[in-house]
C-alpha positions in Angstrom: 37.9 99.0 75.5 38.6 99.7 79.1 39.8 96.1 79.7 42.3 96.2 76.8 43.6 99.5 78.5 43.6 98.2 81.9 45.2 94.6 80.6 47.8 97.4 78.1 49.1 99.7 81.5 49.3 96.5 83.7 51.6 94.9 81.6 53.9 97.9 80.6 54.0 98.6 84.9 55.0 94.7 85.3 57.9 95.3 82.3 58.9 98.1 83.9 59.7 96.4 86.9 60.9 93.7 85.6 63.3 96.0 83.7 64.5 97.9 86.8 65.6 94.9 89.1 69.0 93.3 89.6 70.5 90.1 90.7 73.1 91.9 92.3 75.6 89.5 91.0 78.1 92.1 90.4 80.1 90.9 93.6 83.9 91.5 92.4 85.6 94.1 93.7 86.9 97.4 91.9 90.5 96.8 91.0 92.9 98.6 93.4 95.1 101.2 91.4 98.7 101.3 93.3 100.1 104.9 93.0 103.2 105.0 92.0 106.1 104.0 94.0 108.2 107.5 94.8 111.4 108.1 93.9 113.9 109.0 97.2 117.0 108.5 95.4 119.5 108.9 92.4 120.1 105.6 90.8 124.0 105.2 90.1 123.0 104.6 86.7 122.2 108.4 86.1 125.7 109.2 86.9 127.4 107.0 84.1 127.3 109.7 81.5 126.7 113.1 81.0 123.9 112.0 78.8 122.4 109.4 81.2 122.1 112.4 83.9 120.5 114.7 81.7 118.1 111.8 80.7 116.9 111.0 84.2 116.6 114.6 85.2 114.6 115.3 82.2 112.3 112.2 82.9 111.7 113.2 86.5 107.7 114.4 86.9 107.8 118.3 88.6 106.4 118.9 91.6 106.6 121.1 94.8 105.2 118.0 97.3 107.8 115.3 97.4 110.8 115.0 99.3 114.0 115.9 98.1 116.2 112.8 96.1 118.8 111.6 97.6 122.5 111.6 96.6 124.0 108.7 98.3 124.6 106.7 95.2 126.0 109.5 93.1 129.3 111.0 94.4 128.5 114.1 92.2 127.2 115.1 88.6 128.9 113.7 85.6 130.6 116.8 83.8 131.5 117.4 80.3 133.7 119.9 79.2 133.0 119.4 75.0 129.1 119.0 75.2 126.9 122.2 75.5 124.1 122.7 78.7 121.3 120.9 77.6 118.1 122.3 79.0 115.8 120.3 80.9 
């Protein structure tokens, strides 16, 4: 009886450590996540329409960290004198 429990607790230790080791073939690297690239400027495209300005505005992401846009490409806001405010 005490050899069938000696043979029973060796061979459940040996599993065990057979379980618990690793080849260590996981050798790729994690995959680099880019941020994304930050926007500095207006594109001319957002001044094309009223609509088209309203649209980029709205899609822009808020925050109180990042530079101030640029308004190089865009002389000044498209304007609408028949449309009503639309709210961002």
């Amino acid at each position: 009886m005490n050899q069938q429990l000696l043979f029973c607790s060796v061979l459940l230790a040996a599993l065990g450590l057979t379980a618990c080791g690793s080849d260590g073939g996981d050798d790729a690297p994690p995959p680099v996540i880019q941020p994304p690239e930050a926007v500095t400027e207006v594109p001319s495209s957002a001044a094309a329409s009223p609509a088209a300005y309203v649209s980029y505005a709205a899609g822009l992401a808020a925050t109180e960290v990042a530079e101030p846009l640029g308004l190089d490409k865009v002389a000044e806001a498209p304007l609408s004198e028949t449309t009503e405010p639309a709210d961002l």
